[in-house]
C-alpha positions as CSV (number, residue, x, y, z in Angstrom):
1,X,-64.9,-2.3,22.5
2,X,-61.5,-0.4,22.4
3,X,-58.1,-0.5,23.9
4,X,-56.9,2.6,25.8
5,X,-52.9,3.4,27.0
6,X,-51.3,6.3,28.1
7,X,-48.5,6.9,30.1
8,X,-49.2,10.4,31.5
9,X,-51.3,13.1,29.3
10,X,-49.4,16.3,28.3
11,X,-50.3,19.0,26.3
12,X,-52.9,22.4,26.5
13,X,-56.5,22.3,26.6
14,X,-59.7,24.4,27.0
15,X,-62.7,22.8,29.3
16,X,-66.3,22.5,27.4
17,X,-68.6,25.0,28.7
18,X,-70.3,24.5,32.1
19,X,-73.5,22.4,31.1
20,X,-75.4,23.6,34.3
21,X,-74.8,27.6,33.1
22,X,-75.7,26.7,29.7
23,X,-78.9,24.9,30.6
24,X,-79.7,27.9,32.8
25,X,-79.0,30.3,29.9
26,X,-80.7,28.3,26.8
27,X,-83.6,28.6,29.1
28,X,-83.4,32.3,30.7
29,X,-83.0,33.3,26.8
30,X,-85.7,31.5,25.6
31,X,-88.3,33.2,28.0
32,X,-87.0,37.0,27.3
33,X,-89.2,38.8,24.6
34,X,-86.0,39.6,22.4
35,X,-83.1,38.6,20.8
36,X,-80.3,37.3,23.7
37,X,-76.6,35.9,22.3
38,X,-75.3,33.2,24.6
39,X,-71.4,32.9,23.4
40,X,-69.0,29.3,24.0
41,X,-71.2,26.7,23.3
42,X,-70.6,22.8,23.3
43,X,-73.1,21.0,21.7
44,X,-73.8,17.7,23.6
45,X,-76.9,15.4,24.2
46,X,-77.9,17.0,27.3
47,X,-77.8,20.7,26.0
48,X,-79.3,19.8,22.3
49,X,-81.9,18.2,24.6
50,X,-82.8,21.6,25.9
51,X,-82.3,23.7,23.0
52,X,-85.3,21.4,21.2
53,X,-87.5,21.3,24.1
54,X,-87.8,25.0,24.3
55,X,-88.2,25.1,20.5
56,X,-91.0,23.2,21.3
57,X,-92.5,25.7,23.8
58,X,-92.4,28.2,21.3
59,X,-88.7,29.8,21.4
60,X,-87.1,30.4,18.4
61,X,-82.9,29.7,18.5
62,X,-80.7,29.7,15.7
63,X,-77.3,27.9,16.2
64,X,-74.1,28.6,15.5
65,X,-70.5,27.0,15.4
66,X,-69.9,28.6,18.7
67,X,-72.9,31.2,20.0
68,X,-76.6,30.7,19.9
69,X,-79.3,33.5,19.2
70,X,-82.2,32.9,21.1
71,X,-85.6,34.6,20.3
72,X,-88.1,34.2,23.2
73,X,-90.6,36.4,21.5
74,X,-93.1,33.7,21.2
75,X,-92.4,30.9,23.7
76,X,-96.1,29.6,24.9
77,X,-97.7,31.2,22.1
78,X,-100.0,28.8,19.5
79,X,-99.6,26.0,22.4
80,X,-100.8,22.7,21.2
81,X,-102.0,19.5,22.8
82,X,-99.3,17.5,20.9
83,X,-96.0,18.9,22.2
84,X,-93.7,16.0,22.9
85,X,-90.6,16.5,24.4
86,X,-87.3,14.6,24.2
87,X,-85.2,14.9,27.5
88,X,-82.5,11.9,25.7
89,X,-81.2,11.2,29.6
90,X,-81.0,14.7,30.4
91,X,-82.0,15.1,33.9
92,X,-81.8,19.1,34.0
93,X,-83.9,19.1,30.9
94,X,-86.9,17.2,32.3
95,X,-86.7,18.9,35.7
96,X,-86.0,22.4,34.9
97,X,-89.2,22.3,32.3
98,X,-91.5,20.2,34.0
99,X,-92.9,22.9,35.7
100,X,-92.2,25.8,33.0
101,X,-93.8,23.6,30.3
102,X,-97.2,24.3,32.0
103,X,-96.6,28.1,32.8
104,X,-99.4,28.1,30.6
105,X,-102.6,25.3,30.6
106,X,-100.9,22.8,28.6
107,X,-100.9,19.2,27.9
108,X,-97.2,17.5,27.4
109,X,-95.4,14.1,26.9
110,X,-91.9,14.1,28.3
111,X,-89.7,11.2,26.5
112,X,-86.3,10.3,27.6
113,X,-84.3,7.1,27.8
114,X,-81.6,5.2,29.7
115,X,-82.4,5.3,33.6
116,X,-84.0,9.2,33.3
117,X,-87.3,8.4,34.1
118,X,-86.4,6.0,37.4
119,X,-84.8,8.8,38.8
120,X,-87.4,11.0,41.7
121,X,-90.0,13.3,40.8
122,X,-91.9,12.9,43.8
123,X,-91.4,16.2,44.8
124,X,-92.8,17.4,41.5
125,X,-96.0,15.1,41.9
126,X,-96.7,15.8,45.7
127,X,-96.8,19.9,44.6
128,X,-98.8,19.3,41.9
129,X,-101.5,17.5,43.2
130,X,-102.8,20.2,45.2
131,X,-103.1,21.8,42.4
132,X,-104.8,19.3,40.1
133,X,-102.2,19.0,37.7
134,X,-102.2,15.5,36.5
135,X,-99.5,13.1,35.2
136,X,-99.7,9.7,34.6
137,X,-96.7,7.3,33.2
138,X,-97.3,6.0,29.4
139,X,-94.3,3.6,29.6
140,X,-91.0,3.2,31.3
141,X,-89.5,6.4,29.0
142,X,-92.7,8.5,29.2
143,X,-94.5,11.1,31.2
144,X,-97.9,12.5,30.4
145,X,-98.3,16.0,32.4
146,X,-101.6,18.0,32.0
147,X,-102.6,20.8,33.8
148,X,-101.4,24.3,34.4
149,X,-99.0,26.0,37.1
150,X,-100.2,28.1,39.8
151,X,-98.8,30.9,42.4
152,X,-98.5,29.2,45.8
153,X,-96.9,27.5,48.5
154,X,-94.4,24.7,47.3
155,X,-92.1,22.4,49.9
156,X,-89.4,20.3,48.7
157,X,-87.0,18.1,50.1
158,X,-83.5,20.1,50.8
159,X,-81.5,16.4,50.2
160,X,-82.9,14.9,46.7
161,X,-82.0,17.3,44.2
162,X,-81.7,21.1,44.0
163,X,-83.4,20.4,40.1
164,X,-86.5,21.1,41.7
165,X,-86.4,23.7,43.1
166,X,-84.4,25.4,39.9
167,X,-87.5,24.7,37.8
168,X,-89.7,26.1,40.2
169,X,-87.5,29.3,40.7
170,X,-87.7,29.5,36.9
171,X,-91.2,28.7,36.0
172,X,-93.1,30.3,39.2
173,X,-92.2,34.5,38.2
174,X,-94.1,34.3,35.0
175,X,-97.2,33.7,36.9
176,X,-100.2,36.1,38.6
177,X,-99.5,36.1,42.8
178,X,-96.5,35.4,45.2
179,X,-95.2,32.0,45.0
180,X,-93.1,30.6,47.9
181,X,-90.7,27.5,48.1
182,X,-90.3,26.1,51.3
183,X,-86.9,23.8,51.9
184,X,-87.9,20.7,54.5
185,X,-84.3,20.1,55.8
186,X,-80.8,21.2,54.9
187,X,-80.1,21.8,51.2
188,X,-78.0,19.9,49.9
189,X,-75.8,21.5,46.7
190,X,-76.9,24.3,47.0
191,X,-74.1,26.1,44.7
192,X,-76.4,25.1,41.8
193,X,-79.1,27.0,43.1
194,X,-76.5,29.9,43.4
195,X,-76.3,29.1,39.7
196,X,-80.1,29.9,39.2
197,X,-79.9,32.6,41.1
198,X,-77.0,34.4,39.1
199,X,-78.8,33.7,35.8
200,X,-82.0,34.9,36.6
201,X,-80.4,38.1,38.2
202,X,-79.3,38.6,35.2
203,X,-81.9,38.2,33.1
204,X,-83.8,40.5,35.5
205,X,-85.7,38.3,37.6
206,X,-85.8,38.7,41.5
207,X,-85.9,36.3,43.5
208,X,-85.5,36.5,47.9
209,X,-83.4,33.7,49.4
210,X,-84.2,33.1,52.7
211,X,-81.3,31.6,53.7
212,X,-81.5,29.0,51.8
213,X,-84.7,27.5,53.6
214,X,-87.2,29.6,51.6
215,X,-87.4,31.6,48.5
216,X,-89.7,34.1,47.9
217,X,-90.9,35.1,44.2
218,X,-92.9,38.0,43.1
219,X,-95.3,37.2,40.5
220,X,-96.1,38.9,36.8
221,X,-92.0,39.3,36.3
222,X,-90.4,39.3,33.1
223,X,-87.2,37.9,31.8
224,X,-84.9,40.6,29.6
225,X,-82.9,39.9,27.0
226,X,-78.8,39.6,27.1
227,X,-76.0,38.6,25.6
228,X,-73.3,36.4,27.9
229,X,-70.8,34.0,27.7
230,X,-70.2,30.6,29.0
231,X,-67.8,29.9,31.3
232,X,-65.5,26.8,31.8
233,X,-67.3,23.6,33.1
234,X,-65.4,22.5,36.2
235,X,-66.7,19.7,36.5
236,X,-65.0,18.3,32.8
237,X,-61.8,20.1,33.9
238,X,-62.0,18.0,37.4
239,X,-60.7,14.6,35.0
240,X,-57.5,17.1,33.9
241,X,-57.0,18.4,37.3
242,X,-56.7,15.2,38.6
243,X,-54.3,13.8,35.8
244,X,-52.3,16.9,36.6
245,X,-52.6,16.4,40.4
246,X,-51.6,12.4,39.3
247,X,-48.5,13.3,37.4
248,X,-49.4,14.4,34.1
249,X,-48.7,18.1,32.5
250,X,-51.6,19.7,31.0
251,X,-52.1,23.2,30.9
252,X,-56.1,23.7,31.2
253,X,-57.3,26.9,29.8
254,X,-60.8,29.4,30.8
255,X,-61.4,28.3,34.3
256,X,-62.8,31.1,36.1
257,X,-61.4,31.7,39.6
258,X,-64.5,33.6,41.1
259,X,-67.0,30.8,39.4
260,X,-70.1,29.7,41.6
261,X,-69.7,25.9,40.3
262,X,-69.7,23.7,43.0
263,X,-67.0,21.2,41.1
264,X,-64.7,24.2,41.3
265,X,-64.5,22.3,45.0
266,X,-62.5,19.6,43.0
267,X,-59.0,22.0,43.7
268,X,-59.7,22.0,47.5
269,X,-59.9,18.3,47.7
270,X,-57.3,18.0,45.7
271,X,-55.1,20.1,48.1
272,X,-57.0,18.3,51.4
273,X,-55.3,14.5,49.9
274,X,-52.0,16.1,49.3
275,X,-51.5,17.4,52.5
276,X,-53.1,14.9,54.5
277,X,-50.1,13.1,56.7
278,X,-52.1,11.8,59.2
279,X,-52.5,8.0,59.9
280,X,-56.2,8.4,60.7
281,X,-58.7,8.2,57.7
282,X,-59.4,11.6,55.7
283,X,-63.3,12.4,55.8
284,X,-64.4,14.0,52.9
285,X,-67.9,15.4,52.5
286,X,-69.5,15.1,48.7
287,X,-73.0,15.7,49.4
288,X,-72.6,18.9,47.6
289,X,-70.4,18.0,43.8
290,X,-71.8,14.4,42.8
291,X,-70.8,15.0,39.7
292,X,-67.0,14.6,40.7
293,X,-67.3,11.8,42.9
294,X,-65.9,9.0,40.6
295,X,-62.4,11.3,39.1
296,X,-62.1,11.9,42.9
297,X,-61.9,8.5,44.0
298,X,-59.1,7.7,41.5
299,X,-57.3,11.1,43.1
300,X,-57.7,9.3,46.2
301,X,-56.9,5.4,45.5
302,X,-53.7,6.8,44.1
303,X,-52.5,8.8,47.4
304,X,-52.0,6.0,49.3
305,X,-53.6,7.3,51.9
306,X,-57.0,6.2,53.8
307,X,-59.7,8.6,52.8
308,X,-63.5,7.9,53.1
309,X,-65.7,10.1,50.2
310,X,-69.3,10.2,52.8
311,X,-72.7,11.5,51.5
312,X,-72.7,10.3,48.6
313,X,-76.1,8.1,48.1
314,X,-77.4,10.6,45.5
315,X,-74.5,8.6,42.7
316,X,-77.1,5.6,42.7
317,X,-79.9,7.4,40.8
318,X,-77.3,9.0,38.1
319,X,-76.9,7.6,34.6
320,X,-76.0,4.5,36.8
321,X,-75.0,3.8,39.7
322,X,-72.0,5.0,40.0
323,X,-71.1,4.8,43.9
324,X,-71.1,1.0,42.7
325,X,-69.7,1.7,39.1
326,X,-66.6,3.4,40.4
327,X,-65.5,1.0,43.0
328,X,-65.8,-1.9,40.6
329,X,-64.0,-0.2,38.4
330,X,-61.0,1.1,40.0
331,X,-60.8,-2.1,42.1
332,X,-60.1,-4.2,38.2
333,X,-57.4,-1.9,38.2
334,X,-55.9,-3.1,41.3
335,X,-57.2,-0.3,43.7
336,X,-58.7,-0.9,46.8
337,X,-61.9,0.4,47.4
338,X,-64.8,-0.5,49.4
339,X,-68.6,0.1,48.7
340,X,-70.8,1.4,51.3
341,X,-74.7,2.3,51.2
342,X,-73.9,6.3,51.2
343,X,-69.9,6.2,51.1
344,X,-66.7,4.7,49.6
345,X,-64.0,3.8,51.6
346,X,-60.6,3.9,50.0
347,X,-58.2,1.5,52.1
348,X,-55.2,2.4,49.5
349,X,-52.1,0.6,50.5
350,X,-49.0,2.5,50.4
351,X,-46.5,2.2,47.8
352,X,-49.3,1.3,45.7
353,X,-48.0,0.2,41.9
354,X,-50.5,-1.3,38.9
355,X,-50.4,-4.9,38.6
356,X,-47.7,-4.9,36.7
357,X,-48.5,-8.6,35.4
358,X,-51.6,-7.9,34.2
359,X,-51.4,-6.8,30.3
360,X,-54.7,-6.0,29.8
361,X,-58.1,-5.4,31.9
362,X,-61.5,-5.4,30.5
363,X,-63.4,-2.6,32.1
364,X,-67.1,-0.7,31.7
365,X,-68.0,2.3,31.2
366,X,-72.1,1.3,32.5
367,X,-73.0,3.5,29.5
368,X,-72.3,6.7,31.9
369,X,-69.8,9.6,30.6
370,X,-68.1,10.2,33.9
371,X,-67.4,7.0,34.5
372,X,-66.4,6.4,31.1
373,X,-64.1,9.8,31.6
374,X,-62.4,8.6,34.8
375,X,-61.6,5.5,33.5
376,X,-59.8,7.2,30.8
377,X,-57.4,9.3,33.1
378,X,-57.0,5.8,35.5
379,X,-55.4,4.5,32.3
380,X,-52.3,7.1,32.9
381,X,-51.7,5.2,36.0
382,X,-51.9,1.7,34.9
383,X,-48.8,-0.1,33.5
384,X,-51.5,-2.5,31.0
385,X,-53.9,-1.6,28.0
386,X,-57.8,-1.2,29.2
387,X,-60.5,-2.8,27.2
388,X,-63.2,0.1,27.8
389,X,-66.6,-0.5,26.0
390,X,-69.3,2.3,25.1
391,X,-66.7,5.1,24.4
392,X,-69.5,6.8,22.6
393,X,-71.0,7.7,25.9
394,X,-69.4,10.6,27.0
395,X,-71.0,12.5,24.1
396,X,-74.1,13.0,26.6
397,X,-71.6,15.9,28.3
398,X,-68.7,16.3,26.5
399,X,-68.9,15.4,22.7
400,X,-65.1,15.6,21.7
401,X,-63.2,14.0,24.7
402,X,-61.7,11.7,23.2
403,X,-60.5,13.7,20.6
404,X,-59.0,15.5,23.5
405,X,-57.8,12.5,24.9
406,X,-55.5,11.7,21.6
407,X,-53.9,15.4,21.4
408,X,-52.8,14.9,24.7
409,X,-50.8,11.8,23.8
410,X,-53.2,9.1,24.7
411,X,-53.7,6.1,22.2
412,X,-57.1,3.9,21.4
413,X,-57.3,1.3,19.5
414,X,-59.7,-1.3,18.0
415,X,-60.2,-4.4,19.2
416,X,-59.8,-7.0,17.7
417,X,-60.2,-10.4,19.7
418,X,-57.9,-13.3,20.6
C-alpha cells in the first residue's frame, strides 16, 4: 500500500508505444523470412508476453534498449509437442496466436494468469470444431489446443471482440485455399481491425474487406520483411489528456494526428463534455475504445454535467471488472456515479468540490493498470492523500508510469499504518 498526492501534474512527456501496433508488428515480423527492425519499443508484460511466445514458434528476436530485430526465417520449423506458451494476462497474446500457433499440425499449452482464461473463446472453439481441432482445459490458467488450421469458412460474433478475428486475418494467408470470415452482426471496434489491416498491408499481405461484414483472404501468401516504427499509444496518453483537459499542464509528445487507434477518440470526447451546455444528459457511445472508459469517466464526474458512457458491457471481462471498478472507485472520492448492466451514469452535481474533510481515502486498483492509472490522475483532483494498493500493476501496459508520475510533480509515499 502507498499514499499518492498531487495537486495538478506539469511537465513534458512522451506516450509508451501503442501496445495494439506493437503486438501487430512483433507478430507480422516474426512470420517474414528475413531480418525486419521494429523501432520505439516499451517493454511491458503484455508485449514480453508476445515476443516469447513467437520465440517459441520458432522466430528468432534479439532485443534492444529501444528496437527489436526480428528473424522469421524459421518460425514453425523443428515444431515440437511440448511448446508451452505463457500469455501472463495478455489477452492479444492468447487470441492473436491461438489460431497462428496451429498454422502448422501442432500440439500447444497456452498458460496465463489473473482472469485471462475466463474471458470468451467461444468463437475460437465453435470454428474449430468443424475442423476437428481439439482443446480441452488443464486448469483454471491452462489451455490444451491440438490440431491444425485449415482454409475455410469462419463466422464470428461482430460484438465480443475484434481479437478474433485479428488472429484469424493473421494466421489464415499462410495456408493452401481461400479462407473467408464472415461477421454475424455489427462489428464492434472495428478501428483495431483497421490496425491489422495496415500491418499486414505492410508486410505484404492482402486481405479484401467487405465492408466490414466479410473478409476475404487468398491463401499461400507470404509476409515480407520491414523495418517501422512505433507510434504513440493513445490510449496511455488518454490519462495525460484528461489531466490536461482537468487542469493540469503537460506537454505530451509523438501522438500521431493521422493514427488509426480508436483511443485517439479520447480528444473528441474530450471536446463533446466541454461543450456540452445542455440540461439533458450527454449520451456517449464507448462500444468502440474500452480501453478508455474508466480515465473517461473521471473526465466526466469532474464536468459537472450529466453524461451517460452506454455500450460498455465488454469492461466486465477485462483484467476486472472495471464498469464496476471504476464507479466504486470514483464514487470513494466523492463522485457520483451510477453502475448499470452495459452503462455508467454520471449524475455529477454542479459545483462539484472533493470532500474536503476527508484526509485520506483508501482506494483499489483490483490488480488492473487502467484503473490503477485513472486513479492516479483522480488524485490531482482530490484535496486528501489516496491509499492506492498494487501500484505494481500498471507494469502489464506501461512499465515506468509511475516514474512518470513523479517527474510530473506527483508524490508517493510508503505507508506506514496508524
Amino acid at each position: 500500500m502507498k499514499i499518492i498526492k498531487v495537486d495538478k501534474l506539469v511537465g513534458e512527456l512522451s506516450p509508451p508505444p501503442s501496445k495494439s501496433v506493437l503486438h501487430r508488428y512483433i507478430i507480422a515480423s516474426s512470420l517474414a523470412k528475413g531480418i525486419s527492425k521494429i523501432e520505439n519499443i516499451s517493454f511491458s508484460e503484455d508485449i514480453i508476453a508476445t515476443i516469447e511466445a513467437m520465440k517459441k514458434l520458432g522466430a528468432k528476436i534479439e532485443q534492444k534498449d529501444n528496437y527489436l530485430l526480428i528473424d522469421g526465417s524459421d518460425t514453425f520449423k523443428n515444431l515440437n509437442e511440448n511448446i508451452e506458451i505463457d500469455c501472463n494476462e495478455s489477452g492479444s497474446t492468447l487470441r492473436f496466436l491461438f489460431p497462428l500457433s496451429i498454422v502448422k499440425e501442432n500440439k500447444v499449452l497456452f498458460k496465463g494468469r489473473g482472469k485471462l482464461f475466463k474471458r470468451p473463446m467461444t468463437p475460437y472453439f465453435k470454428n474449430f470444431e468443424k475442423f476437428k481441432i481439439k482443446h480441452s482445459y488443464i486448469d483454471e490458467n491452462a489451455i490444451l489446443l491440438e490440431g491444425q488450421l485449415k482454409a475455410g469458412i469462419y463466422e464470428i460474433d461482430g460484438n465480443i471482440s475484434s481479437q478474433f478475428i485479428t488472429g484469424l486475418l493473421f494466421s489464415l494467408p499462410l495456408l493452401d485455399g481461400e479462407s473467408k470470415i464472415i461477421i454475424n452482426g455489427k462489428l464492434e471496434s472495428s478501428n483495431y481491425i483497421d490496425i491489422s489491416l495496415d500491418c499486414l498491408s505492410k508486410f505484404g499481405i492482402k486481405i479484401i474487406n467487405n465492408s466490414y461484414q466479410e473478409f476475404i483472404i487468398e491463401g499461400n501468401q507470404s509476409y515480407k520483411v520491414g523495418n517501422y516504427r512505433t507510434e504513440a499509444d493513445y490510449s496511455q496518453a488518454a490519462f495525460f489528456l484528461v489531466a490536461n483537459a482537468i487542469g493540469s499542464k503537460i506537454k505530451i509528445n509523438d501522438l500521431s494526428e493521422d493514427s488509426l487507434q480508436g483511443d485517439k477518440k479520447i480528444i473528441d470526447y474530450i471536446s463533446e463534455i466541454d461543450n456540452w451546455n445542455s440540461k439533458d444528459t450527454l449520451v456517449l457511445d464507448g462500444s468502440e475504445t474500452p480501453d478508455i472508459i474508466p480515465i473517461l469517466s473521471l473526465k466526466a464526474a469532474v464536468s459537472g454535467k450529466k453524461i451517460e458512457i452506454v455500450n460498455v458491457e465488454r469492461l466486465r471481462i477485462k483484467e476486472s471488472d472495471r464498469l464496476k471498478a471504476t464507479v466504486e472507485e470514483l464514487s470513494k472520492l466523492n463522485f457520483d456515479l451510477i453502475e448499470k448492466k452495459d452503462s455508467i451514469l454520471i449524475n455529477s452535481r454542479e459545483n462539484f468540490e472533493a470532500n474536503k474533510n476527508e484526509k485520506i481515502v483508501s482506494l483499489s486498483a483490483h490488480s488492473d493498470h487502467r484503473i490503477a492509472m485513472m486513479i492516479a490522475i483522480a488524485a490531482t483532483c482530490y484535496d486528501g492523500e489516496i491509499l492506492l494498493d498494487n501500484l505494481d500493476c500498471v507494469k502489464k501496459s506501461y512499465p515506468n508510469f509511475w516514474e512518470v508520475f513523479l517527474s510530473l510533480g506527483g508524490k508517493i509515499y510508503e505507508y506506514l499504518g496508524n
